[in-house]
C-alpha positions in Angstrom: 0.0 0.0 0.0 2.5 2.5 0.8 3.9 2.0 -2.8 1.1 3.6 -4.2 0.6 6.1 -1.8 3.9 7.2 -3.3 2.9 7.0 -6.5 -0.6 9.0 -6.0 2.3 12.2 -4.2 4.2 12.0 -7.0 1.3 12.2 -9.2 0.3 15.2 -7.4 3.8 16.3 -7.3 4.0 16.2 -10.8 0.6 18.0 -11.8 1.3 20.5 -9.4 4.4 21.2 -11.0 2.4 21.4 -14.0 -0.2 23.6 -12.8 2.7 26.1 -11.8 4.2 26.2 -14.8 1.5 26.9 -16.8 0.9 29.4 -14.0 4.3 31.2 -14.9 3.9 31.0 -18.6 0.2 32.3 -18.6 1.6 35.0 -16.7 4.5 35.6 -18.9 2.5 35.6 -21.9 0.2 38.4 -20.0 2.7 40.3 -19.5 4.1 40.2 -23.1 0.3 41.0 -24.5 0.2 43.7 -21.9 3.1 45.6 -23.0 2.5 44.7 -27.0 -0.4 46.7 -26.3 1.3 49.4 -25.0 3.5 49.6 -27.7 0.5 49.6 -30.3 -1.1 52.4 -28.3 2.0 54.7 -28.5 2.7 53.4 -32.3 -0.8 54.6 -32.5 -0.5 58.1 -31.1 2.7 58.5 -32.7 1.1 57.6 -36.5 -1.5 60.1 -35.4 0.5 63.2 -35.1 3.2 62.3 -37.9 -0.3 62.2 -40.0 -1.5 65.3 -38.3 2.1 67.0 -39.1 2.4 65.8 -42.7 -1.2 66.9 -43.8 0.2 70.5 -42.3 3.0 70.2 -44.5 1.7 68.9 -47.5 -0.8 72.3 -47.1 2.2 74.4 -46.8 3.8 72.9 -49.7 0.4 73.4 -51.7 -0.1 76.6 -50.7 3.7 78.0 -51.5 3.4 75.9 -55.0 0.3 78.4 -55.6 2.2 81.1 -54.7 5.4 80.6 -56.6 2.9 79.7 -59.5 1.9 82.9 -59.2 5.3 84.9 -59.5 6.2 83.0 -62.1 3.3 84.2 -64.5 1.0 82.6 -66.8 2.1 78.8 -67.3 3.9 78.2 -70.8 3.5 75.6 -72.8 6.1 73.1 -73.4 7.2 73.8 -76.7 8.2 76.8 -75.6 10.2 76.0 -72.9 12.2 73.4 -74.7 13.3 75.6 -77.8 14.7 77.7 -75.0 16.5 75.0 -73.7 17.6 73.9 -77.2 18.8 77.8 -77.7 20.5 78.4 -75.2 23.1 75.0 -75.7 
């Protein structure tokens, strides 16, 4: 009898083991998730602003391009630009 009141402790022995390891990988993995969110959250907020920023520079850009359109006069065709080009070689 005694022999298999050994084996029934380490039975236990073992699944409790078991039990804590998947314990301290369920944890682990928690822990990675909960930082992986984290990181998507900032990646997030980041991507935000950088969008935010570019659609303010892209407006700039516009807006300067409509301006310098300006100054340089009526658009020309481009025949007329290229026998200037070939003129001037």
């Amino acid at each position: 009898m005694s022999n298999r009141f050994m084996d029934g402790d380490a039975a236990a022995e073992m699944l409790e083991r078991r039990w804590f390891a998947a314990f301290k990988a369920a944890s682990a993995a928690r822990a990675e998730c909960e930082a992986l969110l984290e990181a998507i959250e900032t990646t997030e907020a980041a991507w935000a602003r950088s969008r935010e920023h570019l659609a303010k520079l892209e407006s700039m850009r516009d807006a300067l391009g409509d301006e310098l359109a300006e100054l340089d006069g009526p658009p020309q065709s481009p025949d007329v630009s290229r026998r200037e080009v070939c003129s001037a070689a």
